[in-house]
N, C-alpha and C positions, 0 to 999 in steps of 0.2 A: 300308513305307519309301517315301519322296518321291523320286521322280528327278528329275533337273539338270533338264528341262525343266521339272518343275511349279512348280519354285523358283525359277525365273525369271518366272514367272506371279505365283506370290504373293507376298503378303504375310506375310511369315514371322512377324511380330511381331505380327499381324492372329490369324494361323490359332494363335498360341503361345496368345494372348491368351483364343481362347475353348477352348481344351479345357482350358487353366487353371480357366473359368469353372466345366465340365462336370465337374470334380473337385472342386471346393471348393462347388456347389452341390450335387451328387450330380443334376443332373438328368440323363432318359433320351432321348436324341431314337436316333431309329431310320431307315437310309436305304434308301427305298425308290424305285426304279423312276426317278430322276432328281431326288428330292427329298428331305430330310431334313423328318422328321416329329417333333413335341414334341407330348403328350399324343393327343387325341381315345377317351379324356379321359384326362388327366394323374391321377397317385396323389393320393385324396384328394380327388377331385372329388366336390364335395355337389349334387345338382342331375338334371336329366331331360336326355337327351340334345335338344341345341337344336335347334330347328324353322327354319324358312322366314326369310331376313333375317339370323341372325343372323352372318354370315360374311361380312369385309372384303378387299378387294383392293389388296394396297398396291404402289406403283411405283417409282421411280427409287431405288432400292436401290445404294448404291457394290459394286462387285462384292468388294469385300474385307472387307465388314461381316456378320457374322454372328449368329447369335441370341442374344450371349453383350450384344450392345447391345440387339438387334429384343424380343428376350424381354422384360424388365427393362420398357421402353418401352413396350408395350402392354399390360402389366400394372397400368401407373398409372391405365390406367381401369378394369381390372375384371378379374377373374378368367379365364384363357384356358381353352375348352375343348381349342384345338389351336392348332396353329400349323405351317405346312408354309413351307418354303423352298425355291425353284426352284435345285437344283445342278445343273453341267455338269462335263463327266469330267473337265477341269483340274481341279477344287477350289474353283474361280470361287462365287460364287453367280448367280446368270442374271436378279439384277435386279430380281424379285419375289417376293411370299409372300402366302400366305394365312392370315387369325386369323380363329377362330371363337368366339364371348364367350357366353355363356350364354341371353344375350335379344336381341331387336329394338333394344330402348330402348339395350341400351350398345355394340351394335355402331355405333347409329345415332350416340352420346358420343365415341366410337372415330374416326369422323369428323370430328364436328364438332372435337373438342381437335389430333389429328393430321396433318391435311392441312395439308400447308405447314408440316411440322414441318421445323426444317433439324434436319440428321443431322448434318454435318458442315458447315465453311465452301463455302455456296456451295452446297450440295447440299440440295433441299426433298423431302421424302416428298410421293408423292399418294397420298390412301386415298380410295374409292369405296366401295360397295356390288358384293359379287359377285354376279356372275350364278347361278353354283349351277347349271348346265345340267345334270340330270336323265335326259335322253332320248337315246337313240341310234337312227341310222337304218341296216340294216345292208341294203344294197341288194347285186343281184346271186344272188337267192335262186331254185331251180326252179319255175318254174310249177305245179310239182305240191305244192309245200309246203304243209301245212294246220299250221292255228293249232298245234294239239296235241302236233306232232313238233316244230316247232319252240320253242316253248316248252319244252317238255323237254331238250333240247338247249343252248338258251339257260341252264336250272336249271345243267348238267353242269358250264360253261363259266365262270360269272360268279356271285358273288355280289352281293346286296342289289338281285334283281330283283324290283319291284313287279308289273308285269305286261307283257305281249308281244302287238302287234295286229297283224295282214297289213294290207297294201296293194299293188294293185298299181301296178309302175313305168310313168308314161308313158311310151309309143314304145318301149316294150322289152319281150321275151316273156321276162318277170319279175317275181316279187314281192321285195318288202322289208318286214322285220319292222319296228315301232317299239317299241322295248325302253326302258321307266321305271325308273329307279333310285332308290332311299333317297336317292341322296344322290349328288351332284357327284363325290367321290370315288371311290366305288366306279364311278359311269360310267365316270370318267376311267381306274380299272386297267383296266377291261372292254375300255376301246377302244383297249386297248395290245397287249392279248391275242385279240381275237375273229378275228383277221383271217389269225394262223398257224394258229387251232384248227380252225376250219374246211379249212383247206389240207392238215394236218396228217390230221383226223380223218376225212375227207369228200371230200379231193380236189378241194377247191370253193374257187374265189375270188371272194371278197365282199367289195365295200367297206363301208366304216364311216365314219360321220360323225354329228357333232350334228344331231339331229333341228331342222327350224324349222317353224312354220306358215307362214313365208312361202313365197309362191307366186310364182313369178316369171313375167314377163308371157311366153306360148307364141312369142314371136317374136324374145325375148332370145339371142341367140349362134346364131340361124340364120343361115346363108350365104345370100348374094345368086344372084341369076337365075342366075348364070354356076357355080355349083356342084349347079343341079338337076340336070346332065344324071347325077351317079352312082345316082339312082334307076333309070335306065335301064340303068347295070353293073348288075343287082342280083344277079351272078355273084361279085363283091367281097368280099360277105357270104356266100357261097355255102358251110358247113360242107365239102359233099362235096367242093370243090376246093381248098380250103383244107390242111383233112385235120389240122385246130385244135381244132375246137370242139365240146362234149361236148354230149354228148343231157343234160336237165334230171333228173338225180338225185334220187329221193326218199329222204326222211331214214329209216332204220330204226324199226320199232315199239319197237325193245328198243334206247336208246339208246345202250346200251353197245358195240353194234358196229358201226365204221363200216362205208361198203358204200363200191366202187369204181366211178365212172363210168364205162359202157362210150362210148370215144370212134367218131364217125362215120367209117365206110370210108374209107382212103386210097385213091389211084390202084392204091396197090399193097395186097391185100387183109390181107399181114403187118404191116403195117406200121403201129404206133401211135404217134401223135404227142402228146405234151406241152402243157398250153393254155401259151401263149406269155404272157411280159409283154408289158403295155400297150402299152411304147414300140415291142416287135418286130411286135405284131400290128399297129398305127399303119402302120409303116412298108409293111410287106408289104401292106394295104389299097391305100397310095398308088400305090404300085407295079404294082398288079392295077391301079388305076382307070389310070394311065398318067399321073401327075402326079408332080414330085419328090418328094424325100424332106419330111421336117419338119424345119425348123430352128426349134429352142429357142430364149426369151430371157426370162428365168427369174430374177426378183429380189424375195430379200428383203422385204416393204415393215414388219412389228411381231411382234412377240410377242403374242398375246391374253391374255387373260385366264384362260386354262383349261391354260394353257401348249404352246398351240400354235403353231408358227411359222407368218404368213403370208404366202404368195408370189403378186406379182405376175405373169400371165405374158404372152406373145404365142407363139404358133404362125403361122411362113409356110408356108406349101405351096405350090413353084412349079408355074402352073398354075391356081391357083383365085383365082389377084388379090386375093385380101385375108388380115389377118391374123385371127387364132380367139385370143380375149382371156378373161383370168376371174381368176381368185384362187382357190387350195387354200391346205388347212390340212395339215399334217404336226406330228408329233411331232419334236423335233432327234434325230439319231441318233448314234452314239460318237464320230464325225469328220465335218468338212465334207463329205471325199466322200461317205459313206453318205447323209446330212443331203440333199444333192443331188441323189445318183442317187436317191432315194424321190422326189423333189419331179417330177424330169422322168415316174418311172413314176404317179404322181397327176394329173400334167397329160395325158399322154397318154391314160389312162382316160378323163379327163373332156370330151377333144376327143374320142373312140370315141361316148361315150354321147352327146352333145350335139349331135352332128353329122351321122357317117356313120349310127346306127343310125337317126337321127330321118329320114336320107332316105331310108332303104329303106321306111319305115315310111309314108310317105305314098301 
């Protein structure tokens, strides 16, 4: 059943419209994980599962238009292997979708005939070529982690893993795995899920992110003269006084059982502490070094491609004269607030790692 609120959202004669469609065509879409899914591969598909290219990125989508139009429509060039749609918990669609066509040549037709299609008055589709991002980087891993366990572990966790390679993290007494997938898709469920599993399974938190070759220059989001002196706190970082920070856990031979990090002595010898989120570790950092709190400024800037939201942000820390700048990606979560409180504990992560660890680290 629809509530007052969602009906005031939609478009009632929109959303009648296509499940009208969805019983007079008998077709099957399936919702999964924020998205509605049509074939990969639809009943009836003659053909080899598509390769590299063949899968379009289409934009400016009316949020009340659904595949009962989008379908129908990209079908005039070819055959769909799939076709996903970006839904949010209104009923909304979010704006974009993904088609995937059998070949290179007609994804590449799929383009050419479609962009700058109008949908409606006034309204023009963009279609691109997708990115297809493959690769996930899952940082935040024990120094003691070898390929093997982790790999294994990785198999338990996710499907349509090609292969798993260590690296270790700059400025940080840590590795991170780079995990290849089949396919865009399956990345994309992996990197929905890998970050409770772990927390879940292992007592371990680790980030996750699209893997890039880019390498960014060593002097990108360092602090100026007037923030070196916290290398000389190097009590800040200090586990023992803290009474936060887990000794580097190795992953079990027999992956089926997790193992429990034993966390480092508090003042008081009973007493075990919690690893804290980002934002409360952030804070209690500034606080030991003797500089203000963080104040957030944390906006919005696009939707990507892979259906990630991305956030512009700034960090002031009074005390250290300047602001700590970047951009994360997040997943959107069931409501604006969740959607936000992730974004502020991503950003603060990413000032930990970028900043204070790289001064101790010098």
């Amino acid at each position: 059943m629809m509530d007052e609120s969602q009906s005031q959202i939609l478009n009632l004669d929109r959303v009648k419209a296509f499940h009208e469609w969805l019983e007079r065509t008998n077709t099957k879409i399936t919702q999964v994980n924020g998205q509605r899914k049509y074939g990969g591969p639809p009943d009836k598909w003659e053909g080899p599962v598509p390769g590299a290219r063949c899968e379009i990125y289409i934009t400016h989508i009316p949020r009340d238009t659904y595949e009962d139009v989008l379908i129908p429509l990209f079908t005039t060039v070819g055959p769909l292997w799939q076709f996903r749609l970006m839904m949010n918990f209104s009923g909304q669609n979010r704006g974009f979708a993904y088609a995937k066509y059998g070949s290179p040549a007609i994804a590449a037709s799929a383009i050419q005939l479609l962009h700058g299609h109008m949908i409606e008055p006034g309204v023009s589709l963009c279609v691109r070529h997708s990115t297809e991002k493959r690769q996930l980087c899952i940082g935040g891993l024990p120094v003691s982690t070898k390929q093997a366990d982790i790999s294994q572990v990785m198999h338990t966790m996710c499907e349509g893993i090609e292969r798993v390679s260590l690296k270790s993290e700059p400025g940080i007494a840590g590795m991170s795995a780079v995990v290849t997938f089949s396919s865009h898709y399956t990345a994309s469920m992996a990197k929905k899920v890998v970050i409770e599993a772990f927390k879940n399974q292992y007592a371990l938190r680790v980030s996750v992110s699209w893997f890039s070759s880019f390498k960014a220059s060593p002097n990108r989001l360092l602090p100026p003269q007037n923030l070196v002196n916290v290398s000389c706190r190097s009590s800040v970082l200090l586990p023992r006084q803290t009474g936060t920070l887990f000794h580097s856990p190795s992953f079990c031979k027999a992956v089926g059982g997790p193992i429990t990090p034993q966390p480092y002595e508090c003042s008081t010898p009973s007493s075990r502490a919690s690893l804290p989120s980002p934002m409360m570790l952030l804070n209690n950092l500034c606080q030991t070094a003797g500089f203000g709190p963080p104040h957030y400024k944390i906006s919005c800037s696009r939707a990507g491609p892979d259906g990630y939201l991305h956030f512009s942000y700034q960090v002031f820390i009074l005390g250290i004269n300047m602001s700590l700048e970047g951009v994360i990606m997040i997943l959107p979560g069931a409501n604006i607030s969740s959607t936000m409180e992730e974004a502020r504990e991503a950003v603060a992560q990413q000032v930990l790692r970028k900043v204070f660890h790289r001064q101790v680290s010098h």
